[in-house]
C-alpha positions, 0 to 999 in steps of 0.5 A: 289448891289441889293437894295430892298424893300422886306424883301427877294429876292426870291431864296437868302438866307442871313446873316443879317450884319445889319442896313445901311443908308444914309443921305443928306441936301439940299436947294435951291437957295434963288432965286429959294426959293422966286420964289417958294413962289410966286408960291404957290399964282397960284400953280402948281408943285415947280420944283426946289423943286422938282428936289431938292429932287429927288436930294436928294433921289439919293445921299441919297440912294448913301450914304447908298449903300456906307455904304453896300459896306463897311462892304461887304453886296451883297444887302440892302433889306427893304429899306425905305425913310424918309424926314423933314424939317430942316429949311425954304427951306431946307429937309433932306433925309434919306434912310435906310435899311438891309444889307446882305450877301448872302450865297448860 
């Protein structure tokens, strides 16, 4: 599956089958959530956040490559992230993109 964030691939010429997405919500352990907040005091990078959402972002992406290969797209093209909060200490990943099937 080519996942990509171009609105082409050079040298493909595709049939759009249409918008393809995958979605996750994840949160943290309570423990590591209030560690974080404590951390905010001194700063610094909040790795378990951070490992959360990259976390996230893979299964996110996994879920929408699923999605392409169930209605038989060769590639997702355009491909875009999004995230939110959904409550204190959790977020949302989304990930989104074309579908296509390739015809030459």
């Amino acid at each position: 599956m080519v996942v990509i964030t171009t609105d082409y691939i050079p040298g493909k010429e595709f049939q759009v089958l249409g918008i393809v997405q995958g979605a996750m919500v994840q949160t943290v352990h309570a423990g590591k959530d209030i560690f974080n907040g404590l951390k905010t005091l001194v700063g610094g990078e909040l790795d378990s956040y951070t490992q959360m959402m990259n976390d996230s972002r893979a299964k996110a992406t996994s879920r929408m490559i699923d999605n392409a290969n169930a209605i038989g797209a060769d590639a997702i093209i355009n491909v875009r992230y999004s995230s939110s909060s959904v409550m204190q200490g959790a977020s949302e990943v989304l990930a989104y993109g074309t579908a296509v099937k390739f015809i030459n």
